[in-house]
C-alpha positions as CSV (number, residue, x, y, z in Angstrom):
1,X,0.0,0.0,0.0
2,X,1.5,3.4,-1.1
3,X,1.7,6.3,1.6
4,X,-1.4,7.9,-0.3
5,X,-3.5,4.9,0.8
6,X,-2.3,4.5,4.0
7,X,-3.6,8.3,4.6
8,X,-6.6,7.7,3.0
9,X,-7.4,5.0,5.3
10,X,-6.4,6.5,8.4
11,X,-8.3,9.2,7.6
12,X,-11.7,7.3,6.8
13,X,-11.1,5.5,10.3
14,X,-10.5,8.5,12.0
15,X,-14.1,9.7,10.8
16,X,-15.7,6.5,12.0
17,X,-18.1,7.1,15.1
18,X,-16.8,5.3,18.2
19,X,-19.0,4.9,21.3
20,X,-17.9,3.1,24.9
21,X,-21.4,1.6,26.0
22,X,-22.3,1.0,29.8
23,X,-25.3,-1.3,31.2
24,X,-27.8,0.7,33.3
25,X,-31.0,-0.6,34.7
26,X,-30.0,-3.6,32.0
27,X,-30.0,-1.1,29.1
28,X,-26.4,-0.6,27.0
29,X,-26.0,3.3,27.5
30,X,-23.3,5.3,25.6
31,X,-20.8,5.7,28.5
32,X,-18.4,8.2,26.2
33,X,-18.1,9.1,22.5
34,X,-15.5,10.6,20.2
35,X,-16.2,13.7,18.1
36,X,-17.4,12.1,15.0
37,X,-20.2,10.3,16.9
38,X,-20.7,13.6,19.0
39,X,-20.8,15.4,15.0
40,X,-23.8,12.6,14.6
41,X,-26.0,13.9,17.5
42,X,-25.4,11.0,20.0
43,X,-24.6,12.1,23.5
44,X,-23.8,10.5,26.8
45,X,-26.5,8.7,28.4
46,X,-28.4,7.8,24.5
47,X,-29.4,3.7,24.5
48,X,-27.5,1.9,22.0
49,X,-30.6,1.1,20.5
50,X,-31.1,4.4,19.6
51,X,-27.5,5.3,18.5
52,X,-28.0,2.4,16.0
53,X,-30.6,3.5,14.2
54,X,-29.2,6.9,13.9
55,X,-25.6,5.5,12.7
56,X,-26.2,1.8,11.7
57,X,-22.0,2.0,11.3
58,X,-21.5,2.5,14.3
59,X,-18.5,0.9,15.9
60,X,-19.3,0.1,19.6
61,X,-16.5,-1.4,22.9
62,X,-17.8,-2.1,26.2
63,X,-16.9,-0.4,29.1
64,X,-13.9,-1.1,31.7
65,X,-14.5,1.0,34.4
66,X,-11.9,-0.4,36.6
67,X,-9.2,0.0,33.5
68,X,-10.9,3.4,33.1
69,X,-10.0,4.5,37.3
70,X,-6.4,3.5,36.8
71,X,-5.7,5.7,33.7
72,X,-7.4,8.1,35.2
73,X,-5.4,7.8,38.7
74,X,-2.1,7.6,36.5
75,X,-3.0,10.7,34.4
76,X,-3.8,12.3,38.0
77,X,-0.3,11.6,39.3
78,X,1.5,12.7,36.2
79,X,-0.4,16.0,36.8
80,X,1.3,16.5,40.0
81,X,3.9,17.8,37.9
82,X,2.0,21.3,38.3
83,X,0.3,21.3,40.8
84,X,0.6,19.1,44.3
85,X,-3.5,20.3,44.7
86,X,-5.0,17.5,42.1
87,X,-8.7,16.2,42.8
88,X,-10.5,13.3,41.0
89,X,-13.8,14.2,39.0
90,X,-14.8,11.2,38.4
91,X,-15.7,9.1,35.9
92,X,-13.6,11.4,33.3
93,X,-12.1,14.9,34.4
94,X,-9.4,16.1,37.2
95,X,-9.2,19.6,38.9
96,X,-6.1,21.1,39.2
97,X,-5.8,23.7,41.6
98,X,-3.0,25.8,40.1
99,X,-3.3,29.1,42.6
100,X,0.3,30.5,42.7
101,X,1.8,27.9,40.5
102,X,0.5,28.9,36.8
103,X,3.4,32.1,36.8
104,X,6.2,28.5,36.8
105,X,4.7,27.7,33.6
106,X,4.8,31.0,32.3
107,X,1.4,32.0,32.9
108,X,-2.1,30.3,33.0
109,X,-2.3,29.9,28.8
110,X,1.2,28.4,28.8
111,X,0.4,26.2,31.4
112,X,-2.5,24.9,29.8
113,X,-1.2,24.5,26.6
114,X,1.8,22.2,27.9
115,X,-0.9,20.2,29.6
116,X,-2.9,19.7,26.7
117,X,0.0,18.8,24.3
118,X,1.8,16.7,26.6
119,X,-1.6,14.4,27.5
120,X,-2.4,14.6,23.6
121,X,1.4,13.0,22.8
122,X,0.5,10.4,25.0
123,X,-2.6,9.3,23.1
124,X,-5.2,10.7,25.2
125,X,-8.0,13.4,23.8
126,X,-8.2,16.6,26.1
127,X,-10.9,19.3,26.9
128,X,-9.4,21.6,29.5
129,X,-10.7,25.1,30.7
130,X,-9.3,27.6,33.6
131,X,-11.8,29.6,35.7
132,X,-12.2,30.8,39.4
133,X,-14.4,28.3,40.1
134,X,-14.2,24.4,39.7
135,X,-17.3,23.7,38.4
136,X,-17.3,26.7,36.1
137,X,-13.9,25.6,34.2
138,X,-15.8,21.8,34.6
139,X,-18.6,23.0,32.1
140,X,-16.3,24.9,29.8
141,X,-14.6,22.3,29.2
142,X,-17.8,20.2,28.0
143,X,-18.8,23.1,25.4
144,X,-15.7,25.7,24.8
145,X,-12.4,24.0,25.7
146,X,-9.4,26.0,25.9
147,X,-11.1,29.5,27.4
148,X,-9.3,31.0,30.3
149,X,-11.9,33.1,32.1
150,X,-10.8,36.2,33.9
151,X,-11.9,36.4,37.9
152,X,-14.8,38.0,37.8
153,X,-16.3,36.9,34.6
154,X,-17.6,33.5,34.9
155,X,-21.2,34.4,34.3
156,X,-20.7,35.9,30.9
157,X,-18.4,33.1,29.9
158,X,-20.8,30.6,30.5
159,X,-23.9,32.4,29.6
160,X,-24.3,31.2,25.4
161,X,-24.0,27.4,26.3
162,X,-26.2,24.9,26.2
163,X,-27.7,23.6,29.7
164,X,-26.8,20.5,29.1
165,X,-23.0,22.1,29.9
166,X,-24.0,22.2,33.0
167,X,-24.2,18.2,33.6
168,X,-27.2,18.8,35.9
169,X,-28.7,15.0,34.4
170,X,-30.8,14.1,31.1
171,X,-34.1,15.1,34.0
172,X,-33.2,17.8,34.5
173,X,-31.5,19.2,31.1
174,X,-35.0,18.1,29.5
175,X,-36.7,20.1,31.9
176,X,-35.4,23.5,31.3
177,X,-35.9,23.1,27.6
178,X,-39.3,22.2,28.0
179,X,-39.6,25.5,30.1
180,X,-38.1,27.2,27.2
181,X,-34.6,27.9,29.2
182,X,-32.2,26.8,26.8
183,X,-29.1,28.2,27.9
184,X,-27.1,29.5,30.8
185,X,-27.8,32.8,31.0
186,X,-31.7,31.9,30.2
187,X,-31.5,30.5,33.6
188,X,-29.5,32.6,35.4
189,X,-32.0,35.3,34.4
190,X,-34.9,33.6,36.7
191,X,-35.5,34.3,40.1
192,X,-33.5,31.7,43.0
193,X,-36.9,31.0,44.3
194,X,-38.4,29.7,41.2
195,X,-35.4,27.6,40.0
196,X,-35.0,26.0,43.3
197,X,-38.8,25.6,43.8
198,X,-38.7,23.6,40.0
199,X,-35.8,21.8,39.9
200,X,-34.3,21.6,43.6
201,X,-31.8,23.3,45.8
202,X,-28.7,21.2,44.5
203,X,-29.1,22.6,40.9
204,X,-29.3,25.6,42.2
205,X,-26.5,25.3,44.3
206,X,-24.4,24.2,40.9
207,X,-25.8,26.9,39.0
208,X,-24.6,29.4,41.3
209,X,-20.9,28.0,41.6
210,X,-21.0,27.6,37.6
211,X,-21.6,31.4,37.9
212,X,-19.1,32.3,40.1
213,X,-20.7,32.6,42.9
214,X,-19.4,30.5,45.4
215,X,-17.4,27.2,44.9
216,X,-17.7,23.8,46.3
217,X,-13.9,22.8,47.9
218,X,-12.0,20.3,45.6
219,X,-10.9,16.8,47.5
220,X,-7.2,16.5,46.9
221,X,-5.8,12.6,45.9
222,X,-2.9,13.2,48.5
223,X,-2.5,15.7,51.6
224,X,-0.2,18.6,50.8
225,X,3.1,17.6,52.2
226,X,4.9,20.0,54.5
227,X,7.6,20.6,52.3
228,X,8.4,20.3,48.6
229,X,11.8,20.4,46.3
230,X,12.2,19.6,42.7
231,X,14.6,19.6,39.8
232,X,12.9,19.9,35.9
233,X,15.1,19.5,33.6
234,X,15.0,20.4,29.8
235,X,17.3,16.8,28.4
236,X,15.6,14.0,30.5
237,X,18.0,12.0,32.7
238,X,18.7,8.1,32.7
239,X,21.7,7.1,34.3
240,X,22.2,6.4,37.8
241,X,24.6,8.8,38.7
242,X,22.4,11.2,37.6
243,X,19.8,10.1,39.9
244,X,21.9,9.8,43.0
245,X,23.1,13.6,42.3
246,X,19.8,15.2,41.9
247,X,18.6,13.6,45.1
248,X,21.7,14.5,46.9
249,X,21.1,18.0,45.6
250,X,17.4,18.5,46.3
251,X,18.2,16.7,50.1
252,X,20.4,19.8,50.9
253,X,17.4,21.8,49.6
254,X,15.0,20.1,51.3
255,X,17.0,20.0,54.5
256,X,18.3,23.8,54.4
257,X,14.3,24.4,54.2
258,X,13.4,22.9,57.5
259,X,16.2,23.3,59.7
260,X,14.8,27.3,59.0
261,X,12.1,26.5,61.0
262,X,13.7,24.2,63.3
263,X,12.3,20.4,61.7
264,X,13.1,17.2,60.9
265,X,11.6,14.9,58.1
266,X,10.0,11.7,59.6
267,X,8.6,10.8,56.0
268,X,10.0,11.5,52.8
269,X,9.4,10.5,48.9
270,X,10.8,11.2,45.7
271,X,8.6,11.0,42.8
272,X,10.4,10.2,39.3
273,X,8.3,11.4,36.0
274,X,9.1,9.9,33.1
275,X,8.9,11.4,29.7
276,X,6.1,8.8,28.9
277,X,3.7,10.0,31.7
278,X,4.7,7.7,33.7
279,X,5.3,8.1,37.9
280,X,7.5,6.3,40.2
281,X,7.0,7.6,43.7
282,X,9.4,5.9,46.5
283,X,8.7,6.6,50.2
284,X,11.2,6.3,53.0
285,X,10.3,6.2,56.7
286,X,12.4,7.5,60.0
287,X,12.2,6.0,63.3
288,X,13.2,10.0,64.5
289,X,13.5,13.2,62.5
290,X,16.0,13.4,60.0
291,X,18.1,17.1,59.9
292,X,21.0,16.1,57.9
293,X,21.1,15.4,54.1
294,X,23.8,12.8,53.9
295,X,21.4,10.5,56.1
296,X,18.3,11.5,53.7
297,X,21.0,10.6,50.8
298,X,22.0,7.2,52.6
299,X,18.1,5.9,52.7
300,X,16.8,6.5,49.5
301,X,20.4,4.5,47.9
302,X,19.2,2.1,50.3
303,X,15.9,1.7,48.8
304,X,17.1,1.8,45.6
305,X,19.6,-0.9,45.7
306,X,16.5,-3.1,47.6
307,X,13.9,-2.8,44.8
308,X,12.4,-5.8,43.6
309,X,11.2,-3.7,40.8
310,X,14.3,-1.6,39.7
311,X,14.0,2.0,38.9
312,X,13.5,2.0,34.8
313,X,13.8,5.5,33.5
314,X,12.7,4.2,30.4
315,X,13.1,7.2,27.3
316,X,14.5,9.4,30.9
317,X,13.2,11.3,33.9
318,X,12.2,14.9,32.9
319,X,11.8,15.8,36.3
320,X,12.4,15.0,40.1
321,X,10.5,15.9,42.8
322,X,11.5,15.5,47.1
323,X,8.9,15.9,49.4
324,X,8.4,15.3,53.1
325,X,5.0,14.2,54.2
326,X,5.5,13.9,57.6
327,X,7.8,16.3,59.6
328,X,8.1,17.3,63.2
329,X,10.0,19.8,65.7
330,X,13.6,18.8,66.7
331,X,14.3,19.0,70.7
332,X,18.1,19.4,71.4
333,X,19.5,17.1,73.5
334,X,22.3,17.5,75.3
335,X,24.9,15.5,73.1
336,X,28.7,15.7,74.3
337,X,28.2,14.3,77.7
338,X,25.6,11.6,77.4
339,X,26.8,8.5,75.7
340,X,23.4,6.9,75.5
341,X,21.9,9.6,73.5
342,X,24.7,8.3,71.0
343,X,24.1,5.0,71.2
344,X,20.3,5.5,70.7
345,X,21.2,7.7,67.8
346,X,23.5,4.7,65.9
347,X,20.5,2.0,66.8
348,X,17.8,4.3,65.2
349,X,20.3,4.8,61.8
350,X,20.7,1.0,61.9
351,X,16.9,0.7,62.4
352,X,15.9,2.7,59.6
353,X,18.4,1.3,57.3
354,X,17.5,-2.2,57.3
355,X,13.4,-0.2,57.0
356,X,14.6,0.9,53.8
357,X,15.8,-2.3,52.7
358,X,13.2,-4.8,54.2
359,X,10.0,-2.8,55.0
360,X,8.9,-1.0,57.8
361,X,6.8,-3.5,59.3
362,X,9.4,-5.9,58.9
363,X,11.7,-4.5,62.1
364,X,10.2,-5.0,65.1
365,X,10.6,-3.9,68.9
366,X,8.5,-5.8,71.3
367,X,7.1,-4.1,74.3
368,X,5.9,-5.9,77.7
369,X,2.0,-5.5,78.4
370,X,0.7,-6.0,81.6
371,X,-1.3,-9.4,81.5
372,X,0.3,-12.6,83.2
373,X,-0.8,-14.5,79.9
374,X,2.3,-15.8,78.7
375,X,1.5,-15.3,74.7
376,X,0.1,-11.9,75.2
377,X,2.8,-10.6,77.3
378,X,4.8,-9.2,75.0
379,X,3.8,-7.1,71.6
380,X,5.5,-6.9,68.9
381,X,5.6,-3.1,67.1
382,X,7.5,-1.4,64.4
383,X,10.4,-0.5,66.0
384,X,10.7,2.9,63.8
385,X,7.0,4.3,65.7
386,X,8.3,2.7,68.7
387,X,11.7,2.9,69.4
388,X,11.8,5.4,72.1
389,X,9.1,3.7,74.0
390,X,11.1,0.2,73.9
391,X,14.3,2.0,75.6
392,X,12.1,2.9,78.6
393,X,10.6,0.1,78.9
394,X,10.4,-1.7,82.1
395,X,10.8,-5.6,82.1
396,X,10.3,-7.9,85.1
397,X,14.0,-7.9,86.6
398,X,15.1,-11.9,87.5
399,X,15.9,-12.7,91.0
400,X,19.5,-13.5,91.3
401,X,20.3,-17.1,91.7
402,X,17.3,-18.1,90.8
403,X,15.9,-19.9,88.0
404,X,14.3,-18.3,85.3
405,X,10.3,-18.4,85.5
406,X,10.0,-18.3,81.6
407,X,11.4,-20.0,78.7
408,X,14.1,-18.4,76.3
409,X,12.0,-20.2,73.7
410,X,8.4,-19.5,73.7
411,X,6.9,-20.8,71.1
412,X,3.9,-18.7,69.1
413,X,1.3,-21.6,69.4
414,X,1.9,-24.2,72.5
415,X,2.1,-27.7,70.6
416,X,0.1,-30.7,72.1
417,X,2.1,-33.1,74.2
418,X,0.4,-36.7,74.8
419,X,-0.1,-37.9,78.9
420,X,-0.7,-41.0,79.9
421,X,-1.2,-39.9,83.6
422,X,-0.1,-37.5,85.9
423,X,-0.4,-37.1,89.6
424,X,-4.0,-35.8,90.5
425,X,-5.8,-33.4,91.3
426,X,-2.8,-30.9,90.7
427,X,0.2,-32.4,89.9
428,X,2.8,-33.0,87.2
429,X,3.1,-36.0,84.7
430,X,5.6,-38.6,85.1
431,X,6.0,-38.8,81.3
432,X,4.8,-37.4,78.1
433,X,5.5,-37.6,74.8
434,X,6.3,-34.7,72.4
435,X,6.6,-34.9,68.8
436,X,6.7,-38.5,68.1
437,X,9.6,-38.7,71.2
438,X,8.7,-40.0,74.7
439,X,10.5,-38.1,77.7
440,X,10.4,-39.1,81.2
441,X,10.2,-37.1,83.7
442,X,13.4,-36.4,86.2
443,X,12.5,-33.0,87.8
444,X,9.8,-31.1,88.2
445,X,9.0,-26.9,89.8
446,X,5.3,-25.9,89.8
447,X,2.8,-26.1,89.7
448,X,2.1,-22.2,88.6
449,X,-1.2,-21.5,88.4
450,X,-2.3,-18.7,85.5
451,X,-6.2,-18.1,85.3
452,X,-7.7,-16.3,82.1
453,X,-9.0,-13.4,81.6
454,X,-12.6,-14.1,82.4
455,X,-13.9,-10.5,81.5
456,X,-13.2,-11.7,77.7
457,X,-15.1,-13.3,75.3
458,X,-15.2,-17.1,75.0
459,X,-14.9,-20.1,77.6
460,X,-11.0,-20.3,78.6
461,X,-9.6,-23.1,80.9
462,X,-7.4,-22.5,84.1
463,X,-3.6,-23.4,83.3
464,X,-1.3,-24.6,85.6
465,X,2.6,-24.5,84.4
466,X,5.3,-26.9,85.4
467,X,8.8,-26.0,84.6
468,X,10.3,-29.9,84.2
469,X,13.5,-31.5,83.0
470,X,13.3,-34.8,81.7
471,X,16.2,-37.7,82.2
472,X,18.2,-36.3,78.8
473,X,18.8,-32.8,81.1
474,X,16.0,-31.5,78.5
475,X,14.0,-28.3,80.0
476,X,10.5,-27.8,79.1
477,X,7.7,-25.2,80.1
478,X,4.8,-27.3,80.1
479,X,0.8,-26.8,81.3
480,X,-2.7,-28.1,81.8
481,X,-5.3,-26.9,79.7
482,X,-8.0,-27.2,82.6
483,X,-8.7,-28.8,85.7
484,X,-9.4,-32.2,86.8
485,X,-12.2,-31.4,88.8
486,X,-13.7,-30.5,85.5
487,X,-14.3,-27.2,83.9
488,X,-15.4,-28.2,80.6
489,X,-18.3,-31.0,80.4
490,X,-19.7,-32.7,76.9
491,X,-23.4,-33.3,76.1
492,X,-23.9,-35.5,79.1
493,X,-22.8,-33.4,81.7
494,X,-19.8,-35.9,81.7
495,X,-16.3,-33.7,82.3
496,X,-14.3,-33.4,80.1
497,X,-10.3,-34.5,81.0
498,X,-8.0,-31.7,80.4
499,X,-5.4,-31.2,77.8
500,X,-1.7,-30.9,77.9
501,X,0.9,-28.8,76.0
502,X,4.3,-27.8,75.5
503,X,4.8,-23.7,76.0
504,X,8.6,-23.1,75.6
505,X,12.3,-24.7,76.2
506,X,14.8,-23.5,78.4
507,X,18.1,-23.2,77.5
């Protein structure tokens, strides 16, 4: 096929209608269109039937709406590279609040030409509008894309478009042009009593905010962080080294920034945009708050070198960005004479190193809580929340020259040991046998008598622990699950005998 064809034919299938097609209330719906089938009269919320028979040649796809969130999510954080403030409008538009930020760009028609180019290079078809109020620039966008409206001047903007710009529902919309309002201004010219008293306070309330009056707050995807640093550049980067430098440099930035005001970062993230649209964000935790940038350096190489899913800048990063989420006030602490401060200093680098590596929730502290129930007496935390709390903690001290009361092993579920008898009503077994091997009994301490907690929920047995050693020199932490005087009892009202199990070995 010469070039002439091939232009031919991707013109005529350009000019083909294309609809996406929903079910509601078990009716195919036109869920969104292109401009050919828009050219044809069809419109969101038309039945397929009825599309049909207006363009037999139709060509229909059926909806993904879950395929449909992500792009839209992924376009959202690509967006970021304007503006932090981005808010889903679901199921098809994003506000951008771009207060302060368009003059970066230079100005508010620059920045929304770059916006509109650079989604349209990626394949995507944009309508985009900039007014003082969300929903106004929301229903230029639907009728007169590309108009930057002056403060002020929303009502005339809007005031020649249809009311179906409005996207007040096909109700609604029908409504107004039955009452011979067919467009913005022919409605804003009414009284507030009689729209409201016809079609309801909440279109009223839109109208108004499509007018400027007023403006309904936009839900941003992700809380502002507290501080923000970034590098554009105008040749996109690739190479490591690259990387590791412009993090380096935007952590003195970052870190110069809050040690102004007298903060450390407890959470930071650097976000990579790709050329490509897309976004690889990377978030490092701190067990206390960071204030120098060769330790904010140190994690994020960390991180990197411990990605499952390596870093890949693909055609190259066009921009870098450092944020810290999470910061909070530094207290001095006397430094020069205190060597535990020190020491608690190295333990909480080491801690947050291997975090960056591993995970968070993968380093642990464990904390005593005050219940004599051997499994739930000690909790196990992340030890970068946590850390300070462990260091004060206050564990039962052991009585010198005496044996210890609990096991060095305790295992996370006691394992059932088999009895053939033991010494009643109270008393220890003379043997038992414990995975598959038979121990006899040489010594025996107890018996120690835990009861549950009766104030919670469900039937639990009294226990009574024996610390034993068996003819081998083997130590066990052994106990009875119940008593025999009976504290369980079948369908009969027959007791039930009690159970035994192994708890933990001493050294």
């Amino acid at each position: 096929m010469d070039a002439g064809s091939r232009e031919e034919n991707a013109s005529k299938q350009k000019d083909e209608p294309s609809i996406v097609v929903i079910k509601d209330n078990n009716a195919l719906v036109i869920h969104a269109l292109d401009e050919a089938a828009e050219r044809l009269g069809l419109h969101i919320g038309l039945p397929l039937a009825n599309a049909r028979a207006m363009c037999p040649d139709l060509k229909v796809f059926d909806a993904d709406v879950v395929a449909d969130a992500k792009t839209l999510s992924d376009i959202a954080d690509w967006c970021d590279r304007f503006t932090p403030l981005v808010a889903l409008d679901p199921p098809h538009g994003l506000f951008l609040d771009i207060t302060g930020c368009a003059h970066l760009f230079g100005g508010e028609a620059a920045l929304l030409q770059t916006l509109v180019r650079a989604l349209a290079r990626q394949g995507f078809a944009v309508s985009a509008a900039i007014a003082g109020t969300s929903v106004c620039a929301r229903t230029l966008t639907r009728q007169a894309s590309g108009t930057i409206v002056a403060d002020g001047r929303e009502a005339a903007a809007i005031s020649a478009l249809p009311v179906s710009a409005l996207g007040a529902g096909e109700a609604i919309t029908t409504g107004l042009r039955r009452a011979g309002l067919k467009t913005i201004g022919d409605v804003a010219s009414r009284e507030p009593h009689e729209i409201t008293a016809r079609f309801g306070a909440r279109f009223f309330t839109l109208l108004a905010h499509a007018l400027g009056h007023g403006d309904a707050p936009i839900n941003p995807r992700k809380p502002l962080p507290d501080y923000i640093v970034e590098k554009r550049f105008a040749e996109p980067i690739a190479t490591d080294t690259m990387i590791a430098m412009t993090l380096s440099r935007l952590a003195d930035t970052l870190i110069a920034s809050m040690e102004k005001q007298g903060k450390g970062a407890r959470r930071l993230e650097a976000a990579f945009f790709r050329t490509d649209g897309v976004v690889r964000a990377i978030m490092v935790e701190t067990g206390r708050p960071v204030t120098r940038s060769a330790v904010v350096d140190r994690l994020f190489r960390e991180r990197l070198d411990a990605l499952a899913d390596p870093l890949d800048p693909g055609f190259g990063f066009d921009m870098v960005r450092l944020s810290a989420s999470r910061t909070e006030i530094v207290v001095q602490e006397q430094r020069d004479l205190d060597a535990h401060v020190h020491d608690n200093d190295e333990i909480a680098a080491l801690i947050d190193r291997i975090a960056a590596r591993i995970g968070g929730k993968r380093v642990v502290v464990h904390l005593p809580q005050d219940t004599h129930i051997p499994e739930c007496a000690v909790l196990a935390a992340p030890a970068q929340h946590h850390l300070a709390v462990a260091m004060q903690a206050a564990w039962p001290a052991r009585a010198e020259s005496e044996p210890p009361l609990r096991p060095l092993r305790l295992f996370e579920k006691p394992e059932p040991i088999k009895v053939p008898f033991a010494t009643v009503p109270d008393g220890p077994p003379h043997q038992f046998t414990w995975r598959r091997a038979q121990h006899s009994v040489a010594r025996v301490e107890g018996p120690e008598r835990i009861a549950m907690e009766w104030w919670q929920d469900g039937k639990q047995l009294t226990r009574d622990y024996f610390r034993i050693e068996d003819a081998e020199g083997l130590r066990f932490w052994i106990f009875r699950d119940g008593l025999y005087e009976g504290e369980c009892f079948d369908k009969e009202g027959k007791p039930i005998p009690p159970n035994w199990y192994v708890h933990g070995l001493f050294a």
